[in-house]
C-alpha positions in Angstrom: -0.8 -3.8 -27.5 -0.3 -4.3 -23.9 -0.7 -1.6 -20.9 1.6 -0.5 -18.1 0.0 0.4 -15.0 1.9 1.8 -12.1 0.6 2.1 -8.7 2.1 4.7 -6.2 1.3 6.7 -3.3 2.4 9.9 -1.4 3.2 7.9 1.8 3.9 4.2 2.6 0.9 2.1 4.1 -1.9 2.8 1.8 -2.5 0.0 0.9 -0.6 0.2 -2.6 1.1 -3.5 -2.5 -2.0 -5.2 -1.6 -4.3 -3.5 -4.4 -1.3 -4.1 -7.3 -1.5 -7.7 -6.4 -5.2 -8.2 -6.4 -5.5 -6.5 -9.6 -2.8 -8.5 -10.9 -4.7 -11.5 -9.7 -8.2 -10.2 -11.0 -7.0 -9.9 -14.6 -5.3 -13.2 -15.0 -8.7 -14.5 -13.2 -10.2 -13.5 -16.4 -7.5 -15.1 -19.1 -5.0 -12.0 -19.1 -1.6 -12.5 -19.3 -0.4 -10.4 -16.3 3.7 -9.4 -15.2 3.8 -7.5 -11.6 6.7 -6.0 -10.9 8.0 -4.8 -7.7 9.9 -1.7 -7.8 10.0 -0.7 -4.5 13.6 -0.9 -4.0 13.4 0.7 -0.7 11.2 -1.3 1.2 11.0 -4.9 -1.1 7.6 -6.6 0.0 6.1 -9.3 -2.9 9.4 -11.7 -2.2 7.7 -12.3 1.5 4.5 -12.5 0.3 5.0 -15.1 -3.0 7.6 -17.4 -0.6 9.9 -17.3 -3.4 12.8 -18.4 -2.2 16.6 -19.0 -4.2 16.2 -16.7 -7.1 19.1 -16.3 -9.2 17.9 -13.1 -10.6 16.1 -10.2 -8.9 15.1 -6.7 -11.0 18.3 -5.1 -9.3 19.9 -7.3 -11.6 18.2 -6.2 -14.5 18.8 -2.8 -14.0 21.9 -2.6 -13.1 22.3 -5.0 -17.2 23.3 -8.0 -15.5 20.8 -9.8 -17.2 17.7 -9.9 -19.2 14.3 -9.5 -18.0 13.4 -13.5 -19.0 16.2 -14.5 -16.0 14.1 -12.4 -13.8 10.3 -13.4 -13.8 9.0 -16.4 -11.4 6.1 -18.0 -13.2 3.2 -18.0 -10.4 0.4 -19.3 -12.3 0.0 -22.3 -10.9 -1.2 -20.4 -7.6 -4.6 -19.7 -9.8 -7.1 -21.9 -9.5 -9.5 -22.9 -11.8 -9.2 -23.0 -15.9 -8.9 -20.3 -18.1 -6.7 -18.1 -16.2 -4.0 -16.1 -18.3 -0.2 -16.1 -17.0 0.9 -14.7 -14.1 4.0 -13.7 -13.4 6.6 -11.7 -10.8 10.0 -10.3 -11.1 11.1 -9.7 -8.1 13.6 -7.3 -6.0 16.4 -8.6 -4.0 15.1 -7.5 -0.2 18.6 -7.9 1.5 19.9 -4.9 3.4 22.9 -4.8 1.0 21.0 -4.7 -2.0 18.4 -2.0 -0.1 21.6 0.3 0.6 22.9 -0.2 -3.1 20.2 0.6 -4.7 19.6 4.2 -2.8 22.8 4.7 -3.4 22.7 4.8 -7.0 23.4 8.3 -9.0 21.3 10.4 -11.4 23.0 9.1 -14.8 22.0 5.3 -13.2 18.3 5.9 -12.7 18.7 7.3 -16.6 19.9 4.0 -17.6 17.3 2.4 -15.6 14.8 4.5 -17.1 16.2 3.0 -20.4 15.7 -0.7 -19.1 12.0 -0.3 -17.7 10.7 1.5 -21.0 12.4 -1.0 -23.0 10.2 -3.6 -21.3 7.1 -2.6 -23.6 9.0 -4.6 -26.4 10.3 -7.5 -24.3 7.4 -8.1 -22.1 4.2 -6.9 -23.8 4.9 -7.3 -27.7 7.5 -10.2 -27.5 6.2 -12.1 -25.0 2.3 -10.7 -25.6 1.3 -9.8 -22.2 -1.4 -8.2 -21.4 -0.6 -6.3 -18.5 2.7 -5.2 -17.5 1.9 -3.5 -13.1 4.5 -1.3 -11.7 4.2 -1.8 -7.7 6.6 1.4 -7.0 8.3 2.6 -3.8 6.2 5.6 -2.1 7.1 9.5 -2.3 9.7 10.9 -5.2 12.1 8.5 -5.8 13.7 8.7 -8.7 12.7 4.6 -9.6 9.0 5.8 -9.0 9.6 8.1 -11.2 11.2 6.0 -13.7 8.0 4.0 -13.0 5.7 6.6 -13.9 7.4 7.9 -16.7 7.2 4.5 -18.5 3.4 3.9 -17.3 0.9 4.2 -19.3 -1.5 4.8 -16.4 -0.7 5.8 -12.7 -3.1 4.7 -10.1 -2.4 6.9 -6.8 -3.8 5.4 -3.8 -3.9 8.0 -0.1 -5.8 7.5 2.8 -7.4 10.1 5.1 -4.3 11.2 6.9 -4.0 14.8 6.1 -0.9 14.9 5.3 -1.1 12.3 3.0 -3.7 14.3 1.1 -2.0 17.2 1.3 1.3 15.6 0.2 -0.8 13.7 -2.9 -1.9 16.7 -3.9 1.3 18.3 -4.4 2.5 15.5 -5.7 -0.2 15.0 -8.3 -0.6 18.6 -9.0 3.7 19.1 -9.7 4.9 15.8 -11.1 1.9 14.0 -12.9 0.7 17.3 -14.4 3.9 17.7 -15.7 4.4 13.8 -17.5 0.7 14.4 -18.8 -0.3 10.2 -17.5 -3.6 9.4 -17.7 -4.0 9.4 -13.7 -6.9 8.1 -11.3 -7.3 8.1 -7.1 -8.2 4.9 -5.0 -8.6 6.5 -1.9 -8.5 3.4 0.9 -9.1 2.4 4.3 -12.1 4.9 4.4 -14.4 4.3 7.6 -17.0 2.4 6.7 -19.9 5.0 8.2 -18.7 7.6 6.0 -19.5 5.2 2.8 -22.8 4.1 4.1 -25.3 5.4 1.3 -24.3 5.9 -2.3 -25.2 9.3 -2.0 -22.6 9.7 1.0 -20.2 7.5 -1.3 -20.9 10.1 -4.2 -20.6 13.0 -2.2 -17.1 11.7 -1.0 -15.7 11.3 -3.9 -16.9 14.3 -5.6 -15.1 16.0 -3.1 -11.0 13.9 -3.6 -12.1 14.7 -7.6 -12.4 18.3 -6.8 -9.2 18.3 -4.1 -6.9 16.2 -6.2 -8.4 17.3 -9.8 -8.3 13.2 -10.7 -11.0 10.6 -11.6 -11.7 8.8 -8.3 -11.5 5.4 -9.2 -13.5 3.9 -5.8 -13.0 4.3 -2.4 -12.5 1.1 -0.2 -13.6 0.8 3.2 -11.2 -0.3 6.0 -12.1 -4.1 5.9 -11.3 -5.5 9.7 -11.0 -9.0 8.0 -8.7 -7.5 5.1 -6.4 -5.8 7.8 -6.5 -8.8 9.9 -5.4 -10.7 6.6 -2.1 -8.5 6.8 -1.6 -9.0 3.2 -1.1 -12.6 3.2 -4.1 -13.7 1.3 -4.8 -12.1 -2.1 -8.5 -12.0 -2.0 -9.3 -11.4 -5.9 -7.7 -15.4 -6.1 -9.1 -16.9 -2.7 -12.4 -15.0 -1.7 -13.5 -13.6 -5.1 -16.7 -13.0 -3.7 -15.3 -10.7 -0.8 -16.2 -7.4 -1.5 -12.6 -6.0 -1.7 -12.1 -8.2 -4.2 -15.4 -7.0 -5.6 -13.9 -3.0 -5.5 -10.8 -4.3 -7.5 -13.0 -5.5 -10.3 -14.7 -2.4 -10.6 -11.3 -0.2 -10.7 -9.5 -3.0 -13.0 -12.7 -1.9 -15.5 -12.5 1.9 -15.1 -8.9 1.6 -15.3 -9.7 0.8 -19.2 -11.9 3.7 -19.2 -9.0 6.2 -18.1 
């Protein structure tokens, strides 16, 4: 049996997009077979960064039961190198500004169908088609598709920064919604300065401190990498700099995530 991992946030630009990918490419690195998907309807960002170009299909499609989930997913393996790596592949959502408005337009007894569609994926993607990982990259805040997101998860990963009101916010947020769907839940707090991670014991004391605020396993903290924010999300560093330390902090949180 496969697992559905869904990453979200309080706020946009934490750093959730980039993490989902690199785990995504860290456990096909080691012969998963790996589906992200991007649900962040709002704000569409893994068409731009995977070039891919002409789709027929995009996840709106799918959940609006225009098609099938097969019709949607863009086989990217080929962008792994080496041998041994497991499948990896995308489905997509359609980033055009019609498609953007449509899809927060859409009404309550929509999102419940939608719901229908992404827990339904657990038989088409993970048992049918035996993948081993099925990642939710979801749209920030409460939207109803992160939501949706989370309800059909089995694990949420929740990833803030230091802004106080995005701790503040993720703490509410944890605290009223992920309390309430009972999801096995960790922190990745990111873009931490560097000085206030330099000795384990500092590192420790840290994130003692977001388990005792947020009352959630801290997964790891990640310093703010200059050469990972100079990147600006264009190179996925678990596939082309393995050895990179980021990449070296997704590893560890793609094995505690097993742990949760």
């Amino acid at each position: 049996m496969g697992k559905i991992i869904a990453f979200h946030s309080y706020k946009g630009g934490t750093g959730k997009t980039l993490l989902s990918i690199n785990l995504a490419a860290t456990y096909a690195r080691k012969g998963k077979n790996v589906c992200l998907l991007d649900l962040d309807f709002r704000a569409p960002s893994l068409q731009a960064r995977f070039k891919a170009n002409g789709n027929e299909y995009w996840l709106n499609d799918y959940l609006n039961g225009a098609c099938e989930i097969e019709k949607v997913l863009i086989d990217l393996s080929h962008l792994l190198s080496g041998n041994g790596n497991g499948k990896f592949l995308v489905g997509l959502a359609n980033p055009s500004t019609e498609a953007i408005r449509e899809m927060t337009a859409k009404d309550r007894k929509w999102e419940m169908r939608a719901l229908g569609r992404l827990l339904s994926l657990r038989n088409s993607l993970l048992n049918d088609m035996h993948l081993d990982y099925l990642i939710f990259d979801t749209s920030p805040g409460l939207q109803y598709s992160s939501i949706n997101a989370i309800v059909a998860a089995d694990v949420a990963i929740v990833v803030t920064s230091l802004d106080t009101s995005d701790i503040k916010g993720t703490q509410r947020m944890t605290n009223e919604l992920y309390d309430l769907f009972e999801k096995k839940t960790g922190i990745v707090v990111n873009k931490v300065l560097v000085d206030m991670l330099s000795s384990t014991a500092g590192k420790e004391n840290f994130s003692e401190h977001f388990h005792n605020t947020h009352n959630l396993p801290v997964l790891d903290t990640i310093p703010c990498f200059c050469d990972v924010l100079r990147a600006g999300g264009t190179c996925v560093f678990a596939e082309e700099k393995p050895e990179h330390a980021f990449a070296k902090t997704v590893e560890r949180i793609a094995q505690k995530i097993e742990k949760l």
